[in-house]
N, CA, C and O of each residue as an XYZ file, in Angstrom:
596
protein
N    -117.855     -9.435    -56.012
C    -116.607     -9.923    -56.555
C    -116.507    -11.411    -56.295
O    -117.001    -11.984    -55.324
N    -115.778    -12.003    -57.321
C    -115.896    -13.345    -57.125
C    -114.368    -13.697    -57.235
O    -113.471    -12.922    -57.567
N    -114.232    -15.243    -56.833
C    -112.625    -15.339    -57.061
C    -112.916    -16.469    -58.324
O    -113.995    -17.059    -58.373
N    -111.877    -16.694    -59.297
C    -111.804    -17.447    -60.437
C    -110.700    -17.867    -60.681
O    -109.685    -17.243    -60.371
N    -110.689    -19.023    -61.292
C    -109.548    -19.761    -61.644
C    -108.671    -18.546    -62.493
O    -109.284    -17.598    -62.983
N    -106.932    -18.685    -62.639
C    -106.290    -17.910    -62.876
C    -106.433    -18.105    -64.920
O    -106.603    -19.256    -65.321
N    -106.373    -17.298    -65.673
C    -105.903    -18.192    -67.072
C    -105.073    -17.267    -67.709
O    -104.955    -16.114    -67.295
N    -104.401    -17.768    -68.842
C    -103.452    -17.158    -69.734
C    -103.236    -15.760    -70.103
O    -102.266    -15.003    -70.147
N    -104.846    -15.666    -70.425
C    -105.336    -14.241    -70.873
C    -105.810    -13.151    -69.791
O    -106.385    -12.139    -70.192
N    -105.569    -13.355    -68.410
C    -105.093    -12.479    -67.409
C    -103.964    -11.656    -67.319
O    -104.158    -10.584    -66.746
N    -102.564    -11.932    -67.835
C    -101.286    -11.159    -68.055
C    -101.605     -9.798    -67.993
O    -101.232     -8.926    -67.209
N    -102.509     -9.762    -69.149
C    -102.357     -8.089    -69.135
C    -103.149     -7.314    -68.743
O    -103.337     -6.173    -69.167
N    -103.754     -7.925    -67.794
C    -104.635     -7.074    -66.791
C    -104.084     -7.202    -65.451
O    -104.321     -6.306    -64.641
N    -103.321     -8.286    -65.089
C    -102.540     -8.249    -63.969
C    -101.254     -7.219    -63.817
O    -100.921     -6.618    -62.796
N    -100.444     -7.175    -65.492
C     -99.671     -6.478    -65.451
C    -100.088     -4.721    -65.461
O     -99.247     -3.883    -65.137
N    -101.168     -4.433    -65.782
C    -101.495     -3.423    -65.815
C    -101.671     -2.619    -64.286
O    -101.335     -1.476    -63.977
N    -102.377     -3.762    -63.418
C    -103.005     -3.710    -62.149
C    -101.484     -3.351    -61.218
O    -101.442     -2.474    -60.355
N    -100.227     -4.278    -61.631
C     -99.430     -3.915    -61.425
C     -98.160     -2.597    -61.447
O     -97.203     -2.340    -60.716
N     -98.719     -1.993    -62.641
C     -98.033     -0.660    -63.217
C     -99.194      0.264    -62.477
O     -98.999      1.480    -62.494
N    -100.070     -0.100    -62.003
C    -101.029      0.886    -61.232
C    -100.443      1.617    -60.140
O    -100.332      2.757    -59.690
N    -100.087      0.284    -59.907
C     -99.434     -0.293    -57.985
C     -98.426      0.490    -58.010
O     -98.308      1.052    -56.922
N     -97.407      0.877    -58.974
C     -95.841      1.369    -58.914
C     -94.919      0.458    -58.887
O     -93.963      0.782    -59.593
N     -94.807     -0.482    -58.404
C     -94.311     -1.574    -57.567
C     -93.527     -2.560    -58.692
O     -93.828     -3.687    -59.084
N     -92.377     -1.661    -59.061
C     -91.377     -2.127    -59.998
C     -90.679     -3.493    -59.833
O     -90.316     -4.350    -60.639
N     -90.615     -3.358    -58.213
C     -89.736     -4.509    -57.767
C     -90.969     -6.278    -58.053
O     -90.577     -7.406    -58.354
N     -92.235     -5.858    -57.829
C     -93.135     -7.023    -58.138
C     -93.386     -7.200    -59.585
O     -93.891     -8.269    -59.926
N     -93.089     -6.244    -60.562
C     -93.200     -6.355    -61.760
C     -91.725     -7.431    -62.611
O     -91.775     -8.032    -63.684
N     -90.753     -7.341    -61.793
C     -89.810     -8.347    -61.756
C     -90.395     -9.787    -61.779
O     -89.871    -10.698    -62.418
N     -91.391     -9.906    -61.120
C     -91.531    -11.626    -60.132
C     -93.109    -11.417    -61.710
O     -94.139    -12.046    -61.467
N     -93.093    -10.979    -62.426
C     -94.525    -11.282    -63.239
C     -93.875    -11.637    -64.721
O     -92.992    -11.049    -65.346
N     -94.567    -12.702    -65.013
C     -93.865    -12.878    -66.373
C     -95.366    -13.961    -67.008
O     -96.000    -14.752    -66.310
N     -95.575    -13.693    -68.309
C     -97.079    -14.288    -69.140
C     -96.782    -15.977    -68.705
O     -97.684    -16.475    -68.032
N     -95.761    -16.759    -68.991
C     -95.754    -17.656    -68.751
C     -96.323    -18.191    -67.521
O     -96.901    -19.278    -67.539
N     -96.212    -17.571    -66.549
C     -96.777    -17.535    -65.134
C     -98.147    -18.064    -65.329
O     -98.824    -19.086    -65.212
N     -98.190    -16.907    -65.663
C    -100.617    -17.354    -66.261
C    -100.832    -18.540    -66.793
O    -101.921    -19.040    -66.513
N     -99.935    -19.306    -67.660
C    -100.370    -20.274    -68.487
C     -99.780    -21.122    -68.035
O     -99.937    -22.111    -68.751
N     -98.846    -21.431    -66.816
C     -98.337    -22.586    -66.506
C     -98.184    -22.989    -64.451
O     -97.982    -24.092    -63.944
N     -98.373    -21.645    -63.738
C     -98.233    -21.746    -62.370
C     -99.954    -22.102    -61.947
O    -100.353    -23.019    -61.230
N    -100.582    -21.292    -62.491
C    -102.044    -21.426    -61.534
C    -102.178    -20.098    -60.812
O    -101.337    -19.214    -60.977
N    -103.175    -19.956    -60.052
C    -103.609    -19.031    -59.592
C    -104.721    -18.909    -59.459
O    -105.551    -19.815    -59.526
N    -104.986    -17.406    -59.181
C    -107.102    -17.103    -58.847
C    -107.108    -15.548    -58.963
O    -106.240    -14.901    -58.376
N    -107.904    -15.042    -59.579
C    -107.763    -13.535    -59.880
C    -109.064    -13.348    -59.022
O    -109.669    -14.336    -58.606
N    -109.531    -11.944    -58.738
C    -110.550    -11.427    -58.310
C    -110.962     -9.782    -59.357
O    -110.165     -8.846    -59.430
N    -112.109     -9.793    -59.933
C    -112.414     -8.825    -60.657
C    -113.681     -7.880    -60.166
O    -114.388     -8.256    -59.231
N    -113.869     -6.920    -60.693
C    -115.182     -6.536    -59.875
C    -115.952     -6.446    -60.600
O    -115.500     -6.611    -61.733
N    -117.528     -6.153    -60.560
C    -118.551     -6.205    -60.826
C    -118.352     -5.776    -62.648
O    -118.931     -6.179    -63.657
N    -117.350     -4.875    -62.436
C    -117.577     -4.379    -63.839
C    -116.028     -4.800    -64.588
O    -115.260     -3.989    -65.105
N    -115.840     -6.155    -64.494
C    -114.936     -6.784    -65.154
C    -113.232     -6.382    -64.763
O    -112.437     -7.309    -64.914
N    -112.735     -5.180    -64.326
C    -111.623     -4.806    -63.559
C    -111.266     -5.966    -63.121
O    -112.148     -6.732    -62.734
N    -109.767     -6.397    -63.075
C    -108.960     -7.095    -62.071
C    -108.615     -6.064    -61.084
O    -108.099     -4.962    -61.270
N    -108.996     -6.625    -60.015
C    -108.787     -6.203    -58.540
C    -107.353     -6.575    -57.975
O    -106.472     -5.792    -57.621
N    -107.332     -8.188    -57.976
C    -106.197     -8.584    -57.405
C    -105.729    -10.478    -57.532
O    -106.374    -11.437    -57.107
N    -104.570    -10.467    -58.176
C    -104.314    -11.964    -57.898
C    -103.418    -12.839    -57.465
O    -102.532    -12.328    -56.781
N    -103.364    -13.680    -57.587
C    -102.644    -14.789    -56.688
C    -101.685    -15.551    -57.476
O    -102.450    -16.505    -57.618
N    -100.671    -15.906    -58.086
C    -100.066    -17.058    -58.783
C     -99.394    -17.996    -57.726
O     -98.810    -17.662    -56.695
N     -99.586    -19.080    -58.158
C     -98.901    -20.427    -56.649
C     -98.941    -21.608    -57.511
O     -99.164    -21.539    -58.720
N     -98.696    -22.813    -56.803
C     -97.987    -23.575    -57.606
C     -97.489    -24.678    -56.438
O     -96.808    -24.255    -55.504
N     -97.806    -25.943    -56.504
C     -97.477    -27.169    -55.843
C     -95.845    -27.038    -56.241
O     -95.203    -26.713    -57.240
N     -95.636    -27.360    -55.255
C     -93.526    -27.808    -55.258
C     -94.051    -29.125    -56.031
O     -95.096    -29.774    -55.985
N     -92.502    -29.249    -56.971
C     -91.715    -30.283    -57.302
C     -90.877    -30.805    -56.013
O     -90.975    -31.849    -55.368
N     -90.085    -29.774    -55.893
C     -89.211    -30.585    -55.116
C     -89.346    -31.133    -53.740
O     -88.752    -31.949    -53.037
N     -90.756    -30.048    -53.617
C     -90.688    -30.884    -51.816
C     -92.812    -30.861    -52.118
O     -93.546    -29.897    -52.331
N     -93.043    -31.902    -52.033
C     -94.625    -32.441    -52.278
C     -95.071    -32.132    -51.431
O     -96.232    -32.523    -51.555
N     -94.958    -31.508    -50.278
C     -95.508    -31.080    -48.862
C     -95.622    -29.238    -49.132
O     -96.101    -28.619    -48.181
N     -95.433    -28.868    -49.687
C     -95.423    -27.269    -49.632
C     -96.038    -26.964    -51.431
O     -95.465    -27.292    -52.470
N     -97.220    -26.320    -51.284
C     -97.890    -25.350    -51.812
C     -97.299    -23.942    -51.614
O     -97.238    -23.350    -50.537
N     -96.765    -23.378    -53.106
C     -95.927    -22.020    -52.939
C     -96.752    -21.015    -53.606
O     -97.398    -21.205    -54.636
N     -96.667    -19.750    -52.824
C     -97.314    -18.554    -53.236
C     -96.078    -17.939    -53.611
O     -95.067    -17.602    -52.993
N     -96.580    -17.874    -55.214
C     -95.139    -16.806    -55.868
C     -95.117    -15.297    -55.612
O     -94.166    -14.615    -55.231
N     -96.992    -14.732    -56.048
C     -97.195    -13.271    -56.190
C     -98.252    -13.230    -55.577
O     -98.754    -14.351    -55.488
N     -98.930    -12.302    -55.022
C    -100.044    -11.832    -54.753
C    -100.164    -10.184    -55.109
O     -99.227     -9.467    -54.759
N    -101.142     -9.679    -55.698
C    -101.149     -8.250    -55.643
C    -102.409     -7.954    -55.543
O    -103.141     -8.863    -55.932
N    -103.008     -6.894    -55.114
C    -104.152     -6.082    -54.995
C    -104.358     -4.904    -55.397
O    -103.356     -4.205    -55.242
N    -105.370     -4.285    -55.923
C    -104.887     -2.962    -56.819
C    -104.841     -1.938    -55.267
O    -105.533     -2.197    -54.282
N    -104.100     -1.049    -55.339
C    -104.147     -0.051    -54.445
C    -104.998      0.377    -53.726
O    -104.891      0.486    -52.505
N    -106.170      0.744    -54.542
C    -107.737      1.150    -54.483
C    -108.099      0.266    -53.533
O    -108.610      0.772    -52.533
N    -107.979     -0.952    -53.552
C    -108.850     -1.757    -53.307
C    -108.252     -2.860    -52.110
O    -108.713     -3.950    -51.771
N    -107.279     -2.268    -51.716
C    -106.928     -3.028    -50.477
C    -107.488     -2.966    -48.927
O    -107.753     -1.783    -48.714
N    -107.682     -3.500    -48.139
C    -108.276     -3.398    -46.922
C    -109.556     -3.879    -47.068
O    -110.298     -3.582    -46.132
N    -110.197     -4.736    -48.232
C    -110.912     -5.369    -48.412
C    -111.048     -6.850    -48.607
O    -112.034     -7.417    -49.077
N    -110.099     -7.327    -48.249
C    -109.850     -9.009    -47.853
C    -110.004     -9.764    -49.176
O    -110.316    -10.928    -49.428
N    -109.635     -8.564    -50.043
C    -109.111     -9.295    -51.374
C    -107.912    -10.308    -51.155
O    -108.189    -11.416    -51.615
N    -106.471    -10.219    -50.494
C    -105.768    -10.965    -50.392
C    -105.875    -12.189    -49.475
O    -105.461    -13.321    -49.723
N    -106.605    -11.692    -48.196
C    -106.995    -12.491    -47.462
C    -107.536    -14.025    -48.144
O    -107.135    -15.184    -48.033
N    -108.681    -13.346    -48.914
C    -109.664    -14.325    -49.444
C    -108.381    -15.219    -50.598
O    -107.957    -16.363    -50.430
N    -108.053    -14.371    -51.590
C    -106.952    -15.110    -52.429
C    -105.979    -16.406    -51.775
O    -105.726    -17.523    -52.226
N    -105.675    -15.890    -50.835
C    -104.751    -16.753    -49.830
C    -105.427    -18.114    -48.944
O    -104.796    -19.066    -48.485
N    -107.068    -17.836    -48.864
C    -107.905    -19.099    -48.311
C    -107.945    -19.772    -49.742
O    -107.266    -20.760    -50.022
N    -108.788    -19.154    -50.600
C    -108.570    -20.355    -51.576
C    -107.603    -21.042    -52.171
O    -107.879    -22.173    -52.568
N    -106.151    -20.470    -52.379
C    -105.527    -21.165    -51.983
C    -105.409    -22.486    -51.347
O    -105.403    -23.682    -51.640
N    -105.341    -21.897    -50.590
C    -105.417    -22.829    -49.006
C    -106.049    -24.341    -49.144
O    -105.641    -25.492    -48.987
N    -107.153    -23.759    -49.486
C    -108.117    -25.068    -50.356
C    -107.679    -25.612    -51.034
O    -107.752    -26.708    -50.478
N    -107.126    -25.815    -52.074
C    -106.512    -26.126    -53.176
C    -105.587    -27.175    -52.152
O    -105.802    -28.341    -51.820
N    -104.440    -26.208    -51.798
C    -103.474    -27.047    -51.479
C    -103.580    -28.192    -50.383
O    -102.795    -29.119    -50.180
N    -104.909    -27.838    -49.652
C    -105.609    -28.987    -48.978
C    -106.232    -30.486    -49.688
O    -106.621    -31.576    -49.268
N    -106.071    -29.846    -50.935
C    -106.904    -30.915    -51.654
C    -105.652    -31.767    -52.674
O    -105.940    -32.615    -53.518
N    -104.068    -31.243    -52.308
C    -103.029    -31.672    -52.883
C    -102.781    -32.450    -51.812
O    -102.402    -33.600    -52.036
N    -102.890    -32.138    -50.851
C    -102.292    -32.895    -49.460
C    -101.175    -32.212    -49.115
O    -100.265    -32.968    -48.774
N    -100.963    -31.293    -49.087
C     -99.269    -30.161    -48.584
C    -100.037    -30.269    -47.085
O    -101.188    -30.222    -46.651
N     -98.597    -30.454    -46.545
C     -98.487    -29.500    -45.034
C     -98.611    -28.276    -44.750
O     -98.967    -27.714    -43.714
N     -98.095    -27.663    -46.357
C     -97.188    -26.508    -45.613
C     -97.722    -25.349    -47.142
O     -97.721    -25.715    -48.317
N     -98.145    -23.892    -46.604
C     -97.882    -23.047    -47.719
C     -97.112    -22.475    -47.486
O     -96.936    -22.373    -46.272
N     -96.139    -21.725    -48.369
C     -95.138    -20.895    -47.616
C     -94.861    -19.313    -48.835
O     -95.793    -19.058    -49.599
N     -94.137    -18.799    -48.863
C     -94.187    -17.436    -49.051
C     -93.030    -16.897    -49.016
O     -92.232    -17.442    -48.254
N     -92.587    -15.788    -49.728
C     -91.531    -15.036    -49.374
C     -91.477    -13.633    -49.529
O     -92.069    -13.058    -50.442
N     -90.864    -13.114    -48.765
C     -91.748    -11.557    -48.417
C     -90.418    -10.839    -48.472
O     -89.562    -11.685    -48.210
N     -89.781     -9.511    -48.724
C     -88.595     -8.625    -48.501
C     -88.482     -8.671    -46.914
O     -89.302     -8.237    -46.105
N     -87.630     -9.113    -46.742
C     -86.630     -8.778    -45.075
C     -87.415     -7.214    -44.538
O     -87.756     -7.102    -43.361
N     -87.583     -6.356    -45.291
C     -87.970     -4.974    -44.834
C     -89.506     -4.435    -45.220
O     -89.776     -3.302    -44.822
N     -90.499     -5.141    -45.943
C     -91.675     -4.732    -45.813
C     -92.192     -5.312    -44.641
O     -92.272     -6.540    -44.623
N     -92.480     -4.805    -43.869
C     -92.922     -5.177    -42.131
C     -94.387     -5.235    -42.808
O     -94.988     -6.282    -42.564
N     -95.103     -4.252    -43.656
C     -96.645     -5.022    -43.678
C     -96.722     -6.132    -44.481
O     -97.808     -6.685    -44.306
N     -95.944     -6.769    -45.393
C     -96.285     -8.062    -45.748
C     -95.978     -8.933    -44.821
O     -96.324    -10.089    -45.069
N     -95.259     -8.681    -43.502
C     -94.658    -10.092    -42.656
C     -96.345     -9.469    -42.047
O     -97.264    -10.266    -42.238
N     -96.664     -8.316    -41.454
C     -97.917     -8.730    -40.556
C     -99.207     -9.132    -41.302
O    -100.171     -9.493    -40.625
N     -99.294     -9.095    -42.625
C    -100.271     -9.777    -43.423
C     -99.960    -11.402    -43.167
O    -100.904    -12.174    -43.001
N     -98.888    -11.763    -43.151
C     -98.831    -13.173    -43.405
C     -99.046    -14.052    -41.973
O     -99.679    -15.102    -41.864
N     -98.258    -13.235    -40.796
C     -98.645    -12.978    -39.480
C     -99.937    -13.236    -39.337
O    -100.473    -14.341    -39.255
N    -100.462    -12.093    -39.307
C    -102.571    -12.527    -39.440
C    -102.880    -13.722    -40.030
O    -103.372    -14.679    -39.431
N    -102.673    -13.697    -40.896
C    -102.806    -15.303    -41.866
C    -102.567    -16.356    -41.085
O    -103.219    -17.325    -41.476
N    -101.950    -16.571    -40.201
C    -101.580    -17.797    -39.295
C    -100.151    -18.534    -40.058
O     -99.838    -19.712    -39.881
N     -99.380    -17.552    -40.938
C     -97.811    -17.836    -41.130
C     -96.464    -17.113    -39.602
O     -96.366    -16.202    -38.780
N     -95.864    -18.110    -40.013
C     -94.974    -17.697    -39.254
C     -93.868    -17.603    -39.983
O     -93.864    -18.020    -41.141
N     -92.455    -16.884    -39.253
C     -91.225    -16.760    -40.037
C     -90.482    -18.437    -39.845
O     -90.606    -19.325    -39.001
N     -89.741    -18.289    -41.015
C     -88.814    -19.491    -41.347
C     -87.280    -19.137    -41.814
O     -87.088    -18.005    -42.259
N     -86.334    -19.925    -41.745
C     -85.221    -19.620    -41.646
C     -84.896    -19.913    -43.716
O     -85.007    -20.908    -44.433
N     -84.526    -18.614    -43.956
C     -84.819    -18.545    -45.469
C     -83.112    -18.389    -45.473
O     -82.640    -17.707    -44.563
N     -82.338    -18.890    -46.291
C     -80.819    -18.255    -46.587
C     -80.964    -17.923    -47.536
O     -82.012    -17.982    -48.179
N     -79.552    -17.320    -47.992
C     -79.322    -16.620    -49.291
C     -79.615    -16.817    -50.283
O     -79.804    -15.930    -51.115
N     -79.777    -18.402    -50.558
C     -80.273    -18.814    -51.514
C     -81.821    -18.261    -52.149
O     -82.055    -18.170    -53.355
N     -82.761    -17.935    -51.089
C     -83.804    -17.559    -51.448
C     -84.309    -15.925    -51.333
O     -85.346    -15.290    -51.145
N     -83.035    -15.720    -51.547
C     -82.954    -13.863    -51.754
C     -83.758    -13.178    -53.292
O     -83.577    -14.069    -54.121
N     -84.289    -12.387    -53.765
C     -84.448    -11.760    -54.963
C     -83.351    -11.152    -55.070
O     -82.908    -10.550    -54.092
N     -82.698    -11.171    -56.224
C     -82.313    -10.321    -56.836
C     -80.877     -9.493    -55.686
O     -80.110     -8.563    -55.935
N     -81.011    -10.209    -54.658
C     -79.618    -10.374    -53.365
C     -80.581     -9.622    -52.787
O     -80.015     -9.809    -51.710
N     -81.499     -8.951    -52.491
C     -82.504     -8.579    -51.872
C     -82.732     -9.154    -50.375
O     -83.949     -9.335    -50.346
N     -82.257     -9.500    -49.235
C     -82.613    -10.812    -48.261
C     -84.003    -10.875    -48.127
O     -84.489     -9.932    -48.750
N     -84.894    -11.590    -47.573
C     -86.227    -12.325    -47.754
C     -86.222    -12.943    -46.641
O     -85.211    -13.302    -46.037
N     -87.969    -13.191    -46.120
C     -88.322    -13.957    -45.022
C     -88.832    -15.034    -45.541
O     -89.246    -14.924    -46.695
N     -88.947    -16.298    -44.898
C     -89.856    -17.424    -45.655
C     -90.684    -17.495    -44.736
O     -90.497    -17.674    -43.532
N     -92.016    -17.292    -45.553
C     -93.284    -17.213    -44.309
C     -93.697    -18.604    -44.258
O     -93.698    -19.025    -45.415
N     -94.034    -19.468    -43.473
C     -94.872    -20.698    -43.414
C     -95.787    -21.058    -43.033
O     -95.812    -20.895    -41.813
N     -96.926    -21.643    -43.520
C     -98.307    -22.025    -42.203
C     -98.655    -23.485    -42.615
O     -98.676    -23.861    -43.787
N     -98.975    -24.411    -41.349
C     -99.056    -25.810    -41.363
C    -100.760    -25.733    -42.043
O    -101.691    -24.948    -41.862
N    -100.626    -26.669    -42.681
C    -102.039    -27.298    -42.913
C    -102.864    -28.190    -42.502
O    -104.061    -28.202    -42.212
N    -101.901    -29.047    -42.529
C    -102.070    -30.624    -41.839
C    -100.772    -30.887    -41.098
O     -99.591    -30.572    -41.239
N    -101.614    -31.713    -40.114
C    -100.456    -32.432    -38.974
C    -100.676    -33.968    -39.068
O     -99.892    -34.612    -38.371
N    -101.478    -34.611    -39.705
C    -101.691    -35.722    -39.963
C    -100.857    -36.370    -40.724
O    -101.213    -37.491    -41.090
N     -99.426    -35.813    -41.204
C     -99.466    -36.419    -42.595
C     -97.569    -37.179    -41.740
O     -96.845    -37.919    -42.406
């Protein structure tokens, strides 16, 4: 499996990967425009399947933070450092923007996305209401990149 730049004509294999998943509430946060205008990195397998991807996206408003909108992994295929890996390259990227900071936002109540992000070397951040889904409350995960800056 390889990781690849995200493109347009991913939608409907992401969205599919997503109706796999069940995961109504992430099918909210997916929209085609996404593909053709945020960025990202998909991972497929040997036999063309999307596995799992990433959409993110340099802030406007704050030039120091690289944002991870979505990540998903197909069901099947988790515990294989599909996200892991999605989330380093990343990483790269936003190293090569110059961000401090990636950050994330996870449901207040999925405890395994805070210890995924946890492992990752994120920590929690003080998220208000403002950055709720859908009034949903939310954690803002963060991890430094650079301290140089």
């Amino acid at each position: 499996m390889e990781i690849q730049p995200l493109r347009g004509t991913d939608y409907a294999d992401a969205e599919a990967l997503v109706d796999a998943w069940r995961e109504y509430e992430v099918r909210e946060r997916l929209d085609p425009v996404f593909f053709h205008h945020l960025g990202g990195y998909v991972v497929r397998d040997e036999g063309g399947e999307l596995v799992g991807f990433l959409l993110g996206f340099r802030s406007d408003q704050d030039p120091d933070v690289a944002f991870v909108h979505l990540v998903a992994v197909h069901p099947d295929r988790r515990g294989g450092h599909i996200a892991s890996d999605l989330y380093e390259r990343f990483e790269r990227q936003a190293r090569t923007w110059e961000n401090r900071w990636v950050e994330a936002i996870v449901d207040e109540d999925n405890e395994g996305a805070r210890r995924f992000h946890e492992a990752m070397g994120f920590h929690a951040a003080a998220a208000d209401q403002a950055w709720a889904t859908r009034g949903r409350p939310v954690v803002r995960m963060r991890k430094r990149l650079r301290y140089d800056l």
